[in-house]
C-alpha positions as CSV (number, residue, x, y, z in Angstrom):
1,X,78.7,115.3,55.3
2,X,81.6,112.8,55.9
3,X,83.0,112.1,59.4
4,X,86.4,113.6,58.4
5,X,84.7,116.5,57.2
6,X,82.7,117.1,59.9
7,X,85.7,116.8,62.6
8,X,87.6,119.0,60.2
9,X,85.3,121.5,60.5
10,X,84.2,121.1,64.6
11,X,88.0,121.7,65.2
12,X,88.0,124.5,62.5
13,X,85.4,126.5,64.2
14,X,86.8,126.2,67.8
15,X,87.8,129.5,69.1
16,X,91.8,130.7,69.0
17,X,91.8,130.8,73.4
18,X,90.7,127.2,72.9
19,X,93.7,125.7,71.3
20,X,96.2,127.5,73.7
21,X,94.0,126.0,76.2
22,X,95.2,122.6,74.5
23,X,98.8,123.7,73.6
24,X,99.3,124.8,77.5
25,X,97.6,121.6,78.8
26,X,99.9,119.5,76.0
27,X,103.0,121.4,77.4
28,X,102.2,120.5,81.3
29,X,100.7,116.9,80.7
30,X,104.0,116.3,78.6
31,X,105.9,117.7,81.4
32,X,104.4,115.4,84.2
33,X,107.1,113.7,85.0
34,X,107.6,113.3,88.7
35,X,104.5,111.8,89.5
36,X,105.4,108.8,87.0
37,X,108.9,108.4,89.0
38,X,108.4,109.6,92.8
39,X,107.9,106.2,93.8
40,X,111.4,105.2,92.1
41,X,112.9,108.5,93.0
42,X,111.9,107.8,96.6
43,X,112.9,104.1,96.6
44,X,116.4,105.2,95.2
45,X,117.2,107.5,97.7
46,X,116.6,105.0,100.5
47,X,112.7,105.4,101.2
48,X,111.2,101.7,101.5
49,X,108.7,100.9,98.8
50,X,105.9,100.9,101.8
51,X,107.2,104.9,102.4
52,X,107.5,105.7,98.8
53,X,103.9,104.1,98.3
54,X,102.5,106.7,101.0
55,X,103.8,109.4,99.3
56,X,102.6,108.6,96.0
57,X,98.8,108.0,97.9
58,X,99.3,111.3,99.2
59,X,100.0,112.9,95.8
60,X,96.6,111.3,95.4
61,X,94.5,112.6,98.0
62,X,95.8,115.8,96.9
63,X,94.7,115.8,93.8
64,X,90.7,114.8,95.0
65,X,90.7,118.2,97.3
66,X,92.3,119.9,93.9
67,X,89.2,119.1,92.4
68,X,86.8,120.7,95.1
69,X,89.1,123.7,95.4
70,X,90.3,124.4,92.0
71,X,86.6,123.9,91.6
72,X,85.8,126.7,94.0
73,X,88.6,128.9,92.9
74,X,87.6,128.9,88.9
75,X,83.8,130.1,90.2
76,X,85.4,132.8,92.6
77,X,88.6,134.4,91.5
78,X,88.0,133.1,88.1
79,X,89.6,130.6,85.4
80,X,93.1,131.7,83.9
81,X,94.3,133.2,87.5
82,X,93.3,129.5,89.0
83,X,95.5,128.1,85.9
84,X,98.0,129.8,86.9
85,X,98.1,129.6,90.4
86,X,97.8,126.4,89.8
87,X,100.6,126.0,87.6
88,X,103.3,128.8,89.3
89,X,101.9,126.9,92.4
90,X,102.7,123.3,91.4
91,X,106.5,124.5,89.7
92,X,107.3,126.0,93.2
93,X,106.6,122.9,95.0
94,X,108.5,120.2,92.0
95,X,111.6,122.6,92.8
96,X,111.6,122.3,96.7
97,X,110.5,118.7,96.5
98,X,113.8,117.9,94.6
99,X,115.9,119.5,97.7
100,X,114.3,117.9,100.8
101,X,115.1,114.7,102.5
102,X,113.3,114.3,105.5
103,X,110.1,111.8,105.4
104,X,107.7,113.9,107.2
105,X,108.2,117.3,105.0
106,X,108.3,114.8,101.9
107,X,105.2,113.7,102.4
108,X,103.8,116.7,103.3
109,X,105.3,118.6,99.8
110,X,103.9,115.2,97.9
111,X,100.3,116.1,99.0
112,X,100.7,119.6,98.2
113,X,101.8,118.6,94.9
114,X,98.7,116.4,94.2
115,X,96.5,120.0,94.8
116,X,98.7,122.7,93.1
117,X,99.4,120.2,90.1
118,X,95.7,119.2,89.5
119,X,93.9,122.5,90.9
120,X,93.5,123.4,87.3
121,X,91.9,120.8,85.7
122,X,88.3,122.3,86.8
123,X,89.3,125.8,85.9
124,X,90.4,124.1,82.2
125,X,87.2,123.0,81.8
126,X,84.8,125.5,83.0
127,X,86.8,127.5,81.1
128,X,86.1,125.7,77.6
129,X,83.1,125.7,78.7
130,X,82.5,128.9,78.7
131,X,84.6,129.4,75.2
132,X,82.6,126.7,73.1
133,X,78.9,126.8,72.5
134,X,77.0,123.6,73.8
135,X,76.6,122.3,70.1
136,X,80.2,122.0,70.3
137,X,81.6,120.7,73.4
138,X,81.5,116.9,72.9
139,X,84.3,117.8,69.9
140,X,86.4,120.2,71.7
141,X,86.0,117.8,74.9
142,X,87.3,115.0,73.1
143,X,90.2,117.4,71.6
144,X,91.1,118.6,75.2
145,X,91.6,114.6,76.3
146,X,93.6,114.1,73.1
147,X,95.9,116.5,74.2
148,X,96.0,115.0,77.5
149,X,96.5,111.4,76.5
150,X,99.2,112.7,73.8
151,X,101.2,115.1,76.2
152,X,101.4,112.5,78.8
153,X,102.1,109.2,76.6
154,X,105.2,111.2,75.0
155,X,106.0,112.8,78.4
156,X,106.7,109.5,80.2
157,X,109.2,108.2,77.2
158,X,111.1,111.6,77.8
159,X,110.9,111.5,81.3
160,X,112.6,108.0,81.3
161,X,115.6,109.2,79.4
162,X,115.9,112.7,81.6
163,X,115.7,110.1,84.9
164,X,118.4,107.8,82.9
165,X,120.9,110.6,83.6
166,X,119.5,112.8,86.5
167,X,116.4,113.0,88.8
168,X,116.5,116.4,89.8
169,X,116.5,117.3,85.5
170,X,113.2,115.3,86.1
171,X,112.0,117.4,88.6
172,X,113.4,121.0,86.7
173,X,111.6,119.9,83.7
174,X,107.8,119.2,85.7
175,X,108.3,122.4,87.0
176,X,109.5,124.9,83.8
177,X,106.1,123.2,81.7
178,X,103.9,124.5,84.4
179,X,105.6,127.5,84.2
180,X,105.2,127.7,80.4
181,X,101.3,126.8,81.0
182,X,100.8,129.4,83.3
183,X,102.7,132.1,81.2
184,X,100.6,130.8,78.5
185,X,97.6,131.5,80.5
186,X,98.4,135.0,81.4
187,X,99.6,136.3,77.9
188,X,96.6,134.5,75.8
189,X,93.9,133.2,77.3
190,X,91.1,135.4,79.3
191,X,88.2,134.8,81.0
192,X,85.0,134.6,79.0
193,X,82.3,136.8,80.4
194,X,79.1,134.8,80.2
195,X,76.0,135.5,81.6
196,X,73.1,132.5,82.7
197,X,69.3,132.8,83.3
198,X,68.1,135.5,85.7
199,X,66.6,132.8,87.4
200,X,69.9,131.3,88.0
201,X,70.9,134.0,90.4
202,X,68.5,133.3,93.0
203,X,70.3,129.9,93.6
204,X,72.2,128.9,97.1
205,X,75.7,129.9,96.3
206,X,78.6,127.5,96.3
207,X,78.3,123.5,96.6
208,X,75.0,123.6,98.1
209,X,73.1,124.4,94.5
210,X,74.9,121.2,93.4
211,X,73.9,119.4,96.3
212,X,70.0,120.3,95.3
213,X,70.7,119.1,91.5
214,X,69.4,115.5,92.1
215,X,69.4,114.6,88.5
216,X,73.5,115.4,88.8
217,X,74.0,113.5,91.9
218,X,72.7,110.0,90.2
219,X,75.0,110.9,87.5
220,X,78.1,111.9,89.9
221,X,76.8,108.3,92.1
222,X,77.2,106.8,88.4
223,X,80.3,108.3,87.1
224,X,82.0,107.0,90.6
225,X,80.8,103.3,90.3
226,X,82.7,103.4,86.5
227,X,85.3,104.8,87.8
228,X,86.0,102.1,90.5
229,X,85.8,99.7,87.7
230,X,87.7,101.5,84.9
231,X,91.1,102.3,87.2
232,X,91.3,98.7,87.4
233,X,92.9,98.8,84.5
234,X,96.1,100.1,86.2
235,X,96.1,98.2,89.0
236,X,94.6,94.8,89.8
237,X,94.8,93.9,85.7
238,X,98.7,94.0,86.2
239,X,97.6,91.5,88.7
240,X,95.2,89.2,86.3
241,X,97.9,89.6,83.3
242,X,100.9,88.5,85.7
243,X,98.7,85.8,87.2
244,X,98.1,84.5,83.8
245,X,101.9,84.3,83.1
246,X,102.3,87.0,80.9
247,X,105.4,89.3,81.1
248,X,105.2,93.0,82.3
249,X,105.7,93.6,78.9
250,X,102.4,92.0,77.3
251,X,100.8,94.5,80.4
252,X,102.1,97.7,79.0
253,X,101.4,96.7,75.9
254,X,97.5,96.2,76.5
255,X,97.7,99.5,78.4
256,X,99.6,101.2,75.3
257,X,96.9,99.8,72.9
258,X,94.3,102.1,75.1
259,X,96.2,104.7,75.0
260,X,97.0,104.2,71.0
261,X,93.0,103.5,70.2
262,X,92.0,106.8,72.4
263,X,94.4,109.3,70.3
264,X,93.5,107.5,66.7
265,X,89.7,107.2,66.8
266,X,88.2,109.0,69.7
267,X,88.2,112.2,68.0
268,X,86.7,110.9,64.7
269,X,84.3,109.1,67.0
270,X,82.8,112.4,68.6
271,X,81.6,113.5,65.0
272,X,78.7,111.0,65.7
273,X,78.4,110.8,69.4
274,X,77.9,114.7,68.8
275,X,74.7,114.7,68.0
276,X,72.8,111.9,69.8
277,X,71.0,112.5,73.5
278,X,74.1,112.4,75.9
279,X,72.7,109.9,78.1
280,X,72.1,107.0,76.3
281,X,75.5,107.6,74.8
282,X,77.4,107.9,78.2
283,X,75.2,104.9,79.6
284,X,76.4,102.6,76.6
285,X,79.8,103.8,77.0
286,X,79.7,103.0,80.7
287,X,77.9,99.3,79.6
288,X,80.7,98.7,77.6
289,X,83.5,99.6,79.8
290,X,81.0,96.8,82.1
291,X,81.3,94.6,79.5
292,X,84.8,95.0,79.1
293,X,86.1,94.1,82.5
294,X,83.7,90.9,83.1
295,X,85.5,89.9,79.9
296,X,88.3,89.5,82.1
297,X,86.5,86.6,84.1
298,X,86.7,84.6,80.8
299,X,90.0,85.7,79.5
300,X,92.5,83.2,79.8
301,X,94.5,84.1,76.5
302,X,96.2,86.8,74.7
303,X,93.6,87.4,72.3
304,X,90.5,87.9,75.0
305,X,92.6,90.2,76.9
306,X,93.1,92.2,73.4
307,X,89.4,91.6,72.7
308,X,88.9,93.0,76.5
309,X,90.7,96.5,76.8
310,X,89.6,96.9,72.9
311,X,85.9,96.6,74.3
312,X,86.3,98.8,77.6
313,X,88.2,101.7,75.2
314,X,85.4,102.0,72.7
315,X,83.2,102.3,76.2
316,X,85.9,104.9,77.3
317,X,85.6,106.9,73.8
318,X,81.9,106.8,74.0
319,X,81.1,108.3,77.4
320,X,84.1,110.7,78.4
321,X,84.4,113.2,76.2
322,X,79.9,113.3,76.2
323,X,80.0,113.2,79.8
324,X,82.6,116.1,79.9
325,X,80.5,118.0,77.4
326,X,77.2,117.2,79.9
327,X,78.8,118.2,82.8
328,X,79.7,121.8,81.4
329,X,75.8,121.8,79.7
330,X,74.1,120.9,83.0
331,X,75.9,123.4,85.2
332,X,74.6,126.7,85.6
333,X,77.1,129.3,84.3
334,X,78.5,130.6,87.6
335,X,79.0,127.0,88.9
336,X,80.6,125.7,85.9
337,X,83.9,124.9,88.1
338,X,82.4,123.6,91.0
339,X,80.2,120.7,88.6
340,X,83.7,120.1,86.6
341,X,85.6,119.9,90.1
342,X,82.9,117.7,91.2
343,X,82.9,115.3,88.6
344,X,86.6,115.3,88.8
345,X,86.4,114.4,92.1
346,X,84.2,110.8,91.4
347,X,88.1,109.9,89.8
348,X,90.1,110.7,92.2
349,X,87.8,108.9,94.7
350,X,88.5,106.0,92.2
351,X,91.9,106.1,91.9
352,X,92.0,105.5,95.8
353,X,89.3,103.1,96.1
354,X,90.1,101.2,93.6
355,X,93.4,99.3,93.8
356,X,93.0,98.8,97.7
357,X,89.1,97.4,97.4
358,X,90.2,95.9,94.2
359,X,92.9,94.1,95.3
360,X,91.2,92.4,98.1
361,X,88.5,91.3,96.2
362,X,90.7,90.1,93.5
363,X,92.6,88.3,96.0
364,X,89.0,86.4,96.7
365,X,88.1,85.2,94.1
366,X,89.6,86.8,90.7
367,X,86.8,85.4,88.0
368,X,84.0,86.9,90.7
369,X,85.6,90.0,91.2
370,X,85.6,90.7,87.4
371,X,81.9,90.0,87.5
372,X,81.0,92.1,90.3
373,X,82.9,95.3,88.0
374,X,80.5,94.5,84.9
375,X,77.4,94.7,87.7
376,X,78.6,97.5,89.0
377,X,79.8,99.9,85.7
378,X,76.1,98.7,84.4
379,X,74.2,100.3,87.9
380,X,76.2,102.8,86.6
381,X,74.6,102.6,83.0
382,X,71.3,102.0,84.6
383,X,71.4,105.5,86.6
384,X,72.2,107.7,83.8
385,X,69.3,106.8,82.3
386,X,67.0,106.8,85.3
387,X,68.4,110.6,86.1
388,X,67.2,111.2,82.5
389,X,63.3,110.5,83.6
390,X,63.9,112.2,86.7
391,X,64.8,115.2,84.5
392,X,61.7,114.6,82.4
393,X,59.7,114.5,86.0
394,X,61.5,117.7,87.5
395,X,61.0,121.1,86.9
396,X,64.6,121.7,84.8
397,X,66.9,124.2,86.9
398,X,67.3,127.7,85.1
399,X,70.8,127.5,83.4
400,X,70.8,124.2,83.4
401,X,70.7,120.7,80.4
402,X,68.1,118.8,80.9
């Protein structure tokens, strides 16, 4: 059977709740649009860039506890009422943002932002886990990130022309597509009742049965390391494309052509990825994102920078949407959340590590700091597959993916 024919038919066969799972995700992700301009709507109305930069790390380290607690909440009260507390949540707090003025409450609303806008994201995917049978997920994985990529690349274009005329349309806007989202998730989607292993139900509740999953942990330890490495692409590469004397412009561009390879071929891609081992496939996706980045070392010209992001994308559309679709097959059924939240959680430790630690160590020495990213995302390749003979070696956990 052809690759097109093959997608046409994974996507075919996903289940109705599943694609307004992707139409309400499309809707929000489109609809982002305050964290792309608080640090220009706080720089315009006075706030200096150091104040407007705390806020936006705040919005941050809100969004790593959203992914232990929406975590939590998607095993607990369940996954559509965490969507939409998540989403009723995050429009209350857009609206008040947009009417404060005062530093302290500012930064206090841009943290609780960060958790109510990103709470959901583990509830999202528990729930398609529990929607789309394992043979499945790497497709509807890599369908959910479309969506994702798509809302958000057409959402920042709209949200420049809504900030072109007024800010607080900017903030109106974020907060009616979570509203949509979560009216979405209360009129069409439901909870899936799914049952694990007997076994399973003699686990420690909570966190602590991840905490025991050793074979998860290397894979958490592993997903963290790439992430370090791939958020670079957002930060300290502005740095090594503006060191090189190229425009801001050549920057976004590379960025775009990500973004523009991720929505063309990743999809098509999963038709293969689908059905080879999981491991291997995630570990030569992180190698390559390795490989990618100690391009960078090398890359003096246009064409090697091209020849860089093309390499660490192709790395990107190898391991995420498998490693999504191994995260929900490890996890036993009742802690579907908390292993989504948790692997969540390895980013958003990323996106705070990364541009401070980066930027020092670019700042060092730039051709050594690329290096050290290619060692690092391939310990990262190298511990996927060592977690796979510790799986071999262990007794496998009821519920649970080898």
């Amino acid at each position: 059977m052809s690759v097109e024919r093959s997608l046409r038919r994974n996507l075919r066969e996903l289940p109705t709740a599943a694609w307004v799972l992707f139409a309400g995700t499309f809707v929000n992700r489109f609809g982002s649009f305050v964290m792309t301009f608080l640090i220009l709507y706080l720089t315009r109305r006075g706030f200096s860039p150091p104040q407007a930069g705390a806020a936006v790390s705040l919005y941050g380290l809100g969004g790593v506890a959203a992914s232990v607690l929406g975590g939590e909440l998607a095993d607990r009260i369940g996954r559509t009422r965490t969507i939409t507390l998540s989403m009723f949540g995050s429009a209350a707090v857009m609206l008040t943002l947009s009417q404060v003025d005062r530093l302290p409450v500012i930064f206090l609303l841009t943290t609780l932002a960060g958790l109510t806008s990103e709470a959901y994201r583990p509830a999202s995917s528990a729930l398609l886990a529990d929607l789309v049978p394992a043979g499945q997920r790497v497709s509807a994985f890599a369908a959910l990130r479309f969506t994702v990529n798509a809302g958000f690349a057409l959402g920042a274009a709209t949200a420049g022309l809504l900030a072109q005329r007024s800010f607080f349309l900017v903030f109106v806007s974020d907060a009616l597509t979570s509203v949509i989202f979560g009216v979405l998730a209360i009129v069409a989607i439901r909870d899936v009742e799914v049952h694990g292993p007997v076994g399973e139900q003699r686990r420690p509740p909570g966190y602590a049965a991840l905490l025991g999953d050793r074979v998860f942990l290397l894979f958490l330890i592993a997903a963290l390391l790439v992430a370090f490495v791939y958020l670079q692409s957002y930060s300290t590469f502005a740095l090594q494309v503006r060191a090189l004397g190229f425009s801001s412009a050549v920057y976004g561009g590379l960025i775009a052509l990500n973004g523009l390879l991720i929505v063309l071929l990743e999809l098509p891609l999963t038709s293969w990825t689908q059905h080879r081992p999981p491991r291997p496939v995630i570990a030569a996706g992180f190698l390559l994102v390795g490989i990618g980045f100690s391009l960078l070392a090398v890359a003096h010209v246009l064409p090697l920078l091209i020849l860089a992001v093309l390499t660490w994308t192709f790395g990107e559309m190898l391991n995420s949407p498998m490693a999504g679709a191994y995260v929900a097959d490890r996890a036993p059924v009742r802690l579907r959340g908390r292993y989504q939240g948790a692997w969540g959680l390895t980013w958003g430790l990323g996106l705070i590590l990364g541009p401070v630690i980066g930027a020092s160590l670019f700042a060092w020495n730039p051709s050594g700091f690329w290096l050290i990213c290619g060692l690092l995302a391939a310990a990262g390749s190298v511990l996927v597959l060592v977690s796979g003979r510790l799986a071999n070696r262990t007794t496998p956990v009821p519920g649970n993916a080898g």
